[in-house]
C-alpha positions as CSV (number, residue, x, y, z in Angstrom):
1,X,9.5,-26.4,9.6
2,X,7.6,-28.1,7.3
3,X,4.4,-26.8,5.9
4,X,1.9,-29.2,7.4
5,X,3.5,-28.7,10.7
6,X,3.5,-25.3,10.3
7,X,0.1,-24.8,10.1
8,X,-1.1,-26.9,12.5
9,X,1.4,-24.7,14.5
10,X,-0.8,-21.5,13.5
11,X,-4.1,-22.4,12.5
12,X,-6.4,-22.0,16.0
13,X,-4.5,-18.7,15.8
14,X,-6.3,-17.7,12.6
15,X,-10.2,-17.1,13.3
16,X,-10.0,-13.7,12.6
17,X,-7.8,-10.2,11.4
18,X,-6.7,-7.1,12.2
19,X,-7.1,-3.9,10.0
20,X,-4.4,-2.0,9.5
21,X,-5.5,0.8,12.1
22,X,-6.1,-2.0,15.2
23,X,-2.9,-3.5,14.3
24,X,-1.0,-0.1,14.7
25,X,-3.6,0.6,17.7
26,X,-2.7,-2.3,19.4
27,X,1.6,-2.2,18.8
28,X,1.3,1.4,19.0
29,X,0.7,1.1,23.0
30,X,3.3,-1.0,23.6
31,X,6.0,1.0,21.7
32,X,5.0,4.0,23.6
33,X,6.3,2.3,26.4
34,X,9.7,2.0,25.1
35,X,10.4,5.6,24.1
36,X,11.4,7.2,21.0
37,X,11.8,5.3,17.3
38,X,15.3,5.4,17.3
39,X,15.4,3.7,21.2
40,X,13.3,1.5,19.0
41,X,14.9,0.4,16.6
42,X,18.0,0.3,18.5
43,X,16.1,-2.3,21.1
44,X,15.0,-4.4,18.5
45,X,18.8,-5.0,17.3
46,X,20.2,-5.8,20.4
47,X,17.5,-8.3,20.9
48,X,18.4,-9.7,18.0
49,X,15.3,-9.4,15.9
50,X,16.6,-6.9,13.4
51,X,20.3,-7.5,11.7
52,X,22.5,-4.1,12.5
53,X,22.4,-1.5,9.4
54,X,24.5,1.9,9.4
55,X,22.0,2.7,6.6
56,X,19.1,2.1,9.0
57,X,20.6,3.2,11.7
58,X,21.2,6.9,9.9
59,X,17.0,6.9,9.0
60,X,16.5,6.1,12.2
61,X,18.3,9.1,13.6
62,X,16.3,11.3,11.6
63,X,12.8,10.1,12.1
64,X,13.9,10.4,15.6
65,X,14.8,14.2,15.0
66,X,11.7,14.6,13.2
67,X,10.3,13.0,16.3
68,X,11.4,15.8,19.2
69,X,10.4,18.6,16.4
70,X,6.7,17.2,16.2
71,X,6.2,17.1,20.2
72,X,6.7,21.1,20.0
73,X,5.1,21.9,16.6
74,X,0.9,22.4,16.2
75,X,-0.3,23.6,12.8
76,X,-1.7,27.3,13.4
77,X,-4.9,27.5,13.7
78,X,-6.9,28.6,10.3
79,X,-8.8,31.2,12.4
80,X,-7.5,34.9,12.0
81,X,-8.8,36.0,15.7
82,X,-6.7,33.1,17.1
83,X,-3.7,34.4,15.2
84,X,-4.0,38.0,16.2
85,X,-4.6,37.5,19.6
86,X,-1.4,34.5,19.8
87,X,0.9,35.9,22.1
88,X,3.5,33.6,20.9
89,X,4.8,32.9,17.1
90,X,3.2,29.6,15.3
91,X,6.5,27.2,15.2
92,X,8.2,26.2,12.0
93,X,6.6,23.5,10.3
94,X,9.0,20.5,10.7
95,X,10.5,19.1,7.4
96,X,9.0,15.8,6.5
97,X,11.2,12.7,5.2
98,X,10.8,11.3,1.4
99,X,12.9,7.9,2.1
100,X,13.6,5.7,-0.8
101,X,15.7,3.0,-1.9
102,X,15.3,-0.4,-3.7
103,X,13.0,-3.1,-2.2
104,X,13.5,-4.8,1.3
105,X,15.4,-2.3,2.6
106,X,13.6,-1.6,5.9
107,X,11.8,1.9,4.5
108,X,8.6,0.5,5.9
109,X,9.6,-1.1,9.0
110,X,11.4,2.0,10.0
111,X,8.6,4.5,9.1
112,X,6.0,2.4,10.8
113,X,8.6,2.5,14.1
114,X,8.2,6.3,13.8
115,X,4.1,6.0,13.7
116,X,3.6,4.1,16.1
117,X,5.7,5.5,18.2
118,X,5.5,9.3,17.9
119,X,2.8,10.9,20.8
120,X,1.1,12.8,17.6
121,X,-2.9,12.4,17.9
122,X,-3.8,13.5,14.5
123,X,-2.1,11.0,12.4
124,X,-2.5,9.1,9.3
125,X,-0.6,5.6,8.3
126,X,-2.0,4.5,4.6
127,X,-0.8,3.2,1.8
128,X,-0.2,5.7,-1.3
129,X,-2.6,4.3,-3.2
130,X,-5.2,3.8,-0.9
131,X,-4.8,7.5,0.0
132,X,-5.5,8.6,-3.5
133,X,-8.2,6.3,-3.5
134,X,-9.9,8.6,-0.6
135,X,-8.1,11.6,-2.3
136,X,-10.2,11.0,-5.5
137,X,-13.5,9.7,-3.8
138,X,-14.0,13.2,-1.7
139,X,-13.2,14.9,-4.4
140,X,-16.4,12.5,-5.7
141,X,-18.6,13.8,-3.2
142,X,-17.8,17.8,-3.4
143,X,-18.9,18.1,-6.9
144,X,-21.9,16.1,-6.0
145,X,-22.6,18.6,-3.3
146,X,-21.8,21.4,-5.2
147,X,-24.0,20.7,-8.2
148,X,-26.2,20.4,-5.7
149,X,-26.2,23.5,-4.9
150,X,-26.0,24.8,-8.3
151,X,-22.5,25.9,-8.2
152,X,-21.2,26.4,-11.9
153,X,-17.6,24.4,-13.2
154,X,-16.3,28.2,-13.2
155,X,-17.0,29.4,-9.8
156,X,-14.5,29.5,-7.6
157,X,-16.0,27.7,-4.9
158,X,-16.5,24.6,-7.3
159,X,-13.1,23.9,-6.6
160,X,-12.5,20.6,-4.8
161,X,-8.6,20.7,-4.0
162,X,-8.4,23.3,-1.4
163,X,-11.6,22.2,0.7
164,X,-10.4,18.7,0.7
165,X,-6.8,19.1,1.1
166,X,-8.1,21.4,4.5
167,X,-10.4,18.4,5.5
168,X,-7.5,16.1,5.4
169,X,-5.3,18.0,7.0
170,X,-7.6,18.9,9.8
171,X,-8.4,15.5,10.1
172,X,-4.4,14.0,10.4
173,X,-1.7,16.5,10.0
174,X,0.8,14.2,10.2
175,X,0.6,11.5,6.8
176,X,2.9,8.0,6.6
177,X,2.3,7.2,3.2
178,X,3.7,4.1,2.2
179,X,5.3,3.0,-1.4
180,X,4.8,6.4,-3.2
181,X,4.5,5.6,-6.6
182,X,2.9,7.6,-9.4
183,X,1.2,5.8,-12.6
184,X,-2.6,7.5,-13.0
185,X,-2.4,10.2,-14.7
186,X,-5.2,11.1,-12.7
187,X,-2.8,11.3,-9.9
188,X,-0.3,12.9,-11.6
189,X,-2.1,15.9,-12.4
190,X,-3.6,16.5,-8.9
191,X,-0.6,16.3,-6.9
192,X,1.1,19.3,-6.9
193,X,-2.1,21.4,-5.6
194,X,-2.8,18.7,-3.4
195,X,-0.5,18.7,-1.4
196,X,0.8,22.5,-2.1
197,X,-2.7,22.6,-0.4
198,X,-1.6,20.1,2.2
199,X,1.1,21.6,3.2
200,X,-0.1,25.0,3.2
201,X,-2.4,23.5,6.0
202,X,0.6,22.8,8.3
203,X,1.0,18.7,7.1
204,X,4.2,17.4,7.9
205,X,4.8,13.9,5.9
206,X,6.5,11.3,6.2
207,X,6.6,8.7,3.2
208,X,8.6,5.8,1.5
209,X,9.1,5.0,-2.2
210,X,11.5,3.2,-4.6
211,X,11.7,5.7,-6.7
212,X,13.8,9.0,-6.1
213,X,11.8,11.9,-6.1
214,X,13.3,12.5,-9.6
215,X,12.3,9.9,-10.8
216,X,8.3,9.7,-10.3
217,X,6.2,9.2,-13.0
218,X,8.9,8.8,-15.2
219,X,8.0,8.3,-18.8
220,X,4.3,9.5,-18.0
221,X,2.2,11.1,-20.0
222,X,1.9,15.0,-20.1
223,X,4.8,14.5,-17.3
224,X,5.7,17.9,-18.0
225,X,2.4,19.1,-15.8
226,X,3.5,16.8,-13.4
227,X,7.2,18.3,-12.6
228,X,6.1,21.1,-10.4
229,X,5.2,18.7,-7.9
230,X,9.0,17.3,-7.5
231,X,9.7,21.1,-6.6
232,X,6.5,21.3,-4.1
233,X,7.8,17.8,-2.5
234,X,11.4,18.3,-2.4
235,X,10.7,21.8,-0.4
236,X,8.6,20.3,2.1
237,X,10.4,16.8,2.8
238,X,14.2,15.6,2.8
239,X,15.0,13.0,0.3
240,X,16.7,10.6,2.2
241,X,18.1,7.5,0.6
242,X,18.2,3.9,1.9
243,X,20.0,1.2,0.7
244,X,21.9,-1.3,2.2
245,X,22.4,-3.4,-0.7
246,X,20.6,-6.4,0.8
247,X,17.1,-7.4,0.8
248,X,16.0,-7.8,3.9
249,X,13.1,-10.1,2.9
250,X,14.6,-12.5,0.5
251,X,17.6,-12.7,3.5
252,X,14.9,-13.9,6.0
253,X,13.5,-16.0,3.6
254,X,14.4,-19.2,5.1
255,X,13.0,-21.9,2.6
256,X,12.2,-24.7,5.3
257,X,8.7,-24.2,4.6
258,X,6.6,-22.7,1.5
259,X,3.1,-21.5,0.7
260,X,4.3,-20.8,-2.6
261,X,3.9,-24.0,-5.0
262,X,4.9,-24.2,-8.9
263,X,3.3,-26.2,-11.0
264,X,4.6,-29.1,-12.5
265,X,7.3,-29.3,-9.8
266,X,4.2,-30.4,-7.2
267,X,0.5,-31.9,-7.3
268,X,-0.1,-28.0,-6.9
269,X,-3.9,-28.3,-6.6
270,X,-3.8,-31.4,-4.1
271,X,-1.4,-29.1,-2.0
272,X,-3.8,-26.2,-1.7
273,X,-6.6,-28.4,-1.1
274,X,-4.9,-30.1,1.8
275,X,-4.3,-26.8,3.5
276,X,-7.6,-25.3,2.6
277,X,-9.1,-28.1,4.1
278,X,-6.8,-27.8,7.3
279,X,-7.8,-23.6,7.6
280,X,-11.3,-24.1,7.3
281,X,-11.5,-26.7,9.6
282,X,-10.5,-24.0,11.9
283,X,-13.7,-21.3,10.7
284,X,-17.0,-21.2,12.1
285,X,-18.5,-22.1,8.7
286,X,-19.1,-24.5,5.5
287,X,-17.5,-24.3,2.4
288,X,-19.9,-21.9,0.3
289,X,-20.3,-19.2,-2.7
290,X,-20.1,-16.1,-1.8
291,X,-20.9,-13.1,-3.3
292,X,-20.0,-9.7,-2.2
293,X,-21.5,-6.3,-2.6
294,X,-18.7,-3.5,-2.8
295,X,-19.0,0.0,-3.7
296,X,-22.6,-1.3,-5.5
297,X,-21.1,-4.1,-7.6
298,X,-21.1,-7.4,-6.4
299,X,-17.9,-9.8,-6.9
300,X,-18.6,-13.5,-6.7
301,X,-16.6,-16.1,-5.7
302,X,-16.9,-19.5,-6.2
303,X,-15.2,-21.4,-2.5
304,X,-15.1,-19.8,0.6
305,X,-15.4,-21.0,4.4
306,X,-15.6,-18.3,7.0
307,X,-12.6,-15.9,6.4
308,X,-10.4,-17.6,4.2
309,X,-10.9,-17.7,-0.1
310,X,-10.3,-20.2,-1.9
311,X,-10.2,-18.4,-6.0
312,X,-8.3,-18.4,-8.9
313,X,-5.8,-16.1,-10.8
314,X,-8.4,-15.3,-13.3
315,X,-10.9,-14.4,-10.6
316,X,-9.2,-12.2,-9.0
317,X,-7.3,-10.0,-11.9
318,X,-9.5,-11.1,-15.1
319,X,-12.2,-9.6,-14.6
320,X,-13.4,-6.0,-13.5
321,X,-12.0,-5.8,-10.1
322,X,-10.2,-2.9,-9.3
323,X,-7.9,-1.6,-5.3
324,X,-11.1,-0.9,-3.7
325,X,-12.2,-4.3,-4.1
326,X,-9.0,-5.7,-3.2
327,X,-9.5,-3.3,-0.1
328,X,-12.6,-4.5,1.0
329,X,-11.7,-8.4,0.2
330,X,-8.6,-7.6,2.9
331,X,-10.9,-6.7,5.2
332,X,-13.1,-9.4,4.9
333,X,-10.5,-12.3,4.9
334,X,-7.3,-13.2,6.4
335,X,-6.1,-15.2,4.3
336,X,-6.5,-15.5,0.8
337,X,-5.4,-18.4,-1.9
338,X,-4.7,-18.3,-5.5
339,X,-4.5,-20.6,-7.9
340,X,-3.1,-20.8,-11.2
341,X,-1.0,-17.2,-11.4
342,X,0.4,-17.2,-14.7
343,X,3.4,-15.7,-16.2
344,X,2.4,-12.1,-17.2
345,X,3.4,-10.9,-20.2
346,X,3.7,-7.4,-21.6
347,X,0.6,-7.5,-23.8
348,X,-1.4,-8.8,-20.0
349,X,-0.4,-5.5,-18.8
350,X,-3.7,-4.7,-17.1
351,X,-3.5,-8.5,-15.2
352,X,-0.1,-7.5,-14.2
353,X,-0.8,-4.0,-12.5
354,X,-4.0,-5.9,-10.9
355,X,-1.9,-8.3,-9.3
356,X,0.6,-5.9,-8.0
357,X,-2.0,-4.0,-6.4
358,X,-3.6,-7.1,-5.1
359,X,-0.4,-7.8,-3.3
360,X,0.6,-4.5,-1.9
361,X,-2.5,-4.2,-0.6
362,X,-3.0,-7.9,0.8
363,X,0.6,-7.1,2.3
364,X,-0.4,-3.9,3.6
365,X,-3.2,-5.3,5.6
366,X,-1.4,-8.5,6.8
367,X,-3.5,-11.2,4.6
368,X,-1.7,-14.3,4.4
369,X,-1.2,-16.0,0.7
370,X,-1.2,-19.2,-0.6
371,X,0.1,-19.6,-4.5
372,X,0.2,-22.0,-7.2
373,X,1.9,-20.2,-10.0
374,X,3.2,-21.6,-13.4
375,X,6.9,-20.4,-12.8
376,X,9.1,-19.5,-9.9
377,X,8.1,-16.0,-8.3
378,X,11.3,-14.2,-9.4
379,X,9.9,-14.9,-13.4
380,X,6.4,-14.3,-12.9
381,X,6.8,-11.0,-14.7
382,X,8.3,-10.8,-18.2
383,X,8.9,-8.2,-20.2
384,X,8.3,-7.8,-24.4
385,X,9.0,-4.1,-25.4
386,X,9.1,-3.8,-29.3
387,X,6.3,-2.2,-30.9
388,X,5.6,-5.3,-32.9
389,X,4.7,-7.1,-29.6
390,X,1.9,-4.3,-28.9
391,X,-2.1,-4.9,-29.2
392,X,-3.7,-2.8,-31.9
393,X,-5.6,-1.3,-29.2
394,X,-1.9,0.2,-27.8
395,X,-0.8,1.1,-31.5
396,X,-3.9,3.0,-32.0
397,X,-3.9,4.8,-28.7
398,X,-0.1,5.8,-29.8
399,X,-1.9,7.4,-32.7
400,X,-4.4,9.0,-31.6
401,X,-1.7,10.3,-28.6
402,X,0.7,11.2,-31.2
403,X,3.0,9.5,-29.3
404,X,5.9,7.7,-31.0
405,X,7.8,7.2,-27.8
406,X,7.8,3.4,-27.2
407,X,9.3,3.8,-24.0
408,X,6.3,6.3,-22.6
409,X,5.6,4.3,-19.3
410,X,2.0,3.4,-21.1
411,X,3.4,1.1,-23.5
412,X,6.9,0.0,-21.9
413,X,5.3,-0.8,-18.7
414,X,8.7,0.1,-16.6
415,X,6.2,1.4,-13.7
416,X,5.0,-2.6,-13.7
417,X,8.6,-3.8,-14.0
418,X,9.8,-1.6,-11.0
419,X,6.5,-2.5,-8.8
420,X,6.9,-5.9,-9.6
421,X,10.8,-5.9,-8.0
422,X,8.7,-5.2,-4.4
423,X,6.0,-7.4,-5.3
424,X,8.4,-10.5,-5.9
425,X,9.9,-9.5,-2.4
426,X,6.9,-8.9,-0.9
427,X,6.3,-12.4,-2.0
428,X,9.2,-13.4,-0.1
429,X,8.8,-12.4,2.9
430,X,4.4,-13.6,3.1
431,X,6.0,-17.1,3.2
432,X,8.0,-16.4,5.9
433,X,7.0,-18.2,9.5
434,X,7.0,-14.7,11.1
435,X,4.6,-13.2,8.8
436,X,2.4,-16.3,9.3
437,X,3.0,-15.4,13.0
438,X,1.7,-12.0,13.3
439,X,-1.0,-11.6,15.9
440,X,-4.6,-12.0,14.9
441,X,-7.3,-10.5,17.0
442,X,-10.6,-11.9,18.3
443,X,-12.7,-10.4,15.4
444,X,-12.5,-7.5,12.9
445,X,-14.8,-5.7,11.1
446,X,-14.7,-3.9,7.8
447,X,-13.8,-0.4,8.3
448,X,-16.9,2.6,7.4
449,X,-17.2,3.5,4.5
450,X,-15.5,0.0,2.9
451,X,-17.9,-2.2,4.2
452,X,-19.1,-5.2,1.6
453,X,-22.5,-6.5,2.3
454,X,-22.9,-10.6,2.0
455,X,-25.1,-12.3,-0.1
456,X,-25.1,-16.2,-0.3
């Protein structure tokens, strides 16, 4: 199908956007209907809409065993009183599932089968990274409340993890955390009591990754603080590997139409101006500035019509934007496109990580793309690792470190390299007719607490 077909094929179908949590709302109901995830996934193969995979097939088996455990397990109850006077004894916390395997696999689409499936209440889908986000900003708001108070760095009740890690656990006991991936060392050294916390709590988790458990945070700084948690992990969830050899995403890739456009190969600009044009002629507004006010900052951009942005590279991961932003901007607009991505180099490591969280989370909450780009999406990332190559800024912070490790994940930037593998897939698969195809709602709001308020 050819692109200008193709979106006059979708555009009245693009006023507005599901978040994440109406999306699995909404396809939620009807998979209850149809059983358990493995019934599921099983259904969708024999309708043809999923190619048969022994490899998926096995996950699927256990996230259905997972499944029956979950219907007959309830984390005890925190109050002593309840526990003495229990007649029967608290169940076995179920084992949780650590599945992980290169990019495209199906590790997604399988665990979001098993949420949206499974008759748990207290539940939790989320992307890693936007569950540290939370993670870190309660942990935000206890200190505040507890200098409040006058509570002193060394009282005991100054302590943020287990309050928080009990507030999350009350809140959803069951967490499907998508793409677990450690690179802040702010992460890094929170994680074990986290979720030692977590788990203490009766949280069963479920949660994909390309990276083997072994193998997180590699190269990081002060990993050796980190390790513990590999134990913590690996005793509460079975490492389960998938992969199939094939990517799934590039396979369904089918190149008849393309909202990816390189320049030099294409009037790039007149392309995205044609099908700007065509998606705001199907918004309830005029092509206007907008500036947004998010988390107290305001981000401007220059071209907008009702829900879709029209920016550049530069806006977007140039400047002081950070994953809340992006957040809040996938909230706000369905689809989203960007001009001018360059090739990243090395030395633009900060543009590169930007732009792989930009993506993961514009792909986590269903935004459609558009891209011009100066190369093919497959050499949008390359890589320059000799310490000649590094900024003075780098060489100085090796220094100060005393680190003389070039390959230190910091300075390598393997945790970019390895991201950018799913981003380049992701990629793939947000120019795909069925991703374009997804059902969009009537309306959508921001969700509380990541509202952005609009400013002309």
């Amino acid at each position: 199908m050819r692109t200008g077909h193709f979106l006059r094929h979708i555009g009245p179908r693009l006023n507005s956007k599901l978040s994440v949590q109406q999306q699995h709302a909404r396809f939620s109901a009807a998979t209850h209907t149809h059983g358990d995830v493995l019934s599921y996934y099983c259904r969708m193969v024999g309708k043809g809409k999923l190619v048969p995979d022994e490899n998926q097939l096995k996950v699927a088996q256990l996230l259905r065993d997972l499944q029956t455990q979950l219907e007959k397990y309830e984390p005890a109850s925190p109050s002593i009183l309840q526990k003495w006077f229990s007649k029967s004894k608290p169940i076995q916390k179920p084992q949780g599932l650590y599945i992980y395997g290169a990019v495209g696999r199906g590790k997604t689409m399988l665990m979001d089968l098993f949420y949206e499936s499974t008759s748990v209440q207290k539940k939790q889908r989320e992307h890693f990274h936007e569950f540290m986000l939370d993670v870190h900003s309660r942990i935000h708001i206890w200190k505040q409340q507890s200098a409040e108070q006058g509570l002193g760095r060394r009282s005991p009740q100054y302590d943020p993890i287990p309050p928080v890690a009990q507030a999350i656990a009350e809140q959803s006991w069951l967490l499907c955390l998508d793409e677990f991936q450690v690179t802040d060392i702010g992460d890094a050294m929170i994680l074990k009591r986290l979720f030692k916390h977590l788990f203490a709590a009766g949280t069963v988790l479920v949660s994909t990754s390309n990276r083997k458990p072994e193998d997180l945070y590699k190269n990081g700084l002060q990993r050796i603080n980190f390790l513990p948690f590999i134990d913590v992990l690996k005793s509460n969830c079975m490492p389960v590997a998938l992969d199939s050899g094939i990517d799934y995403r590039l396979k369904n890739k089918t190149g008849k139409d393309s909202f990816f456009f390189i320049i030099g190969e294409c009037d790039a600009d007149k392309e995205l101006d044609r099908i700007f044009k065509v998606l705001a002629s199907q918004e309830n507004d005029i092509v206007r500035p907008r500036t947004l006010t998010i988390k107290g900052h305001n981000v401007s951009f220059k071209k907008t019509c009702g829900q879709v942005l029209d920016c550049s590279f530069e806006e977007l991961c140039d400047r002081a934007v950070g994953a809340v932003d992006y957040l809040a901007l996938s909230h706000i607009f369905h689809t989203v496109i960007i001009r001018n991505v360059p090739q990243m180099m090395l030395r633009e490591k900060t543009q590169a990580r930007r732009f792989i969280t930009l993506m993961d989370t514009f792909y986590d909450n269903r935004v459609r793309v558009v891209v011009s780009a100066a190369v093919p999406a497959s050499q949008l990332f390359k890589t320059v690792s000799d310490y000649d190559n590094l900024t003075d800024e780098n060489r100085k912070l090796m220094d100060d470190l005393e680190i003389n490790d070039l390959n230190a994940s910091i300075f390598s930037g393997e945790e970019e390299i390895f991201a950018f593998e799913r981003t380049i897939s992701r990629l793939a698969e947000m120019q795909t007719e069925e991703y374009w195809n997804r059902t969009v709602p009537e309306e959508s709001e921001p969700e509380e607490g990541q509202q952005a308020k609009l400013t002309e």
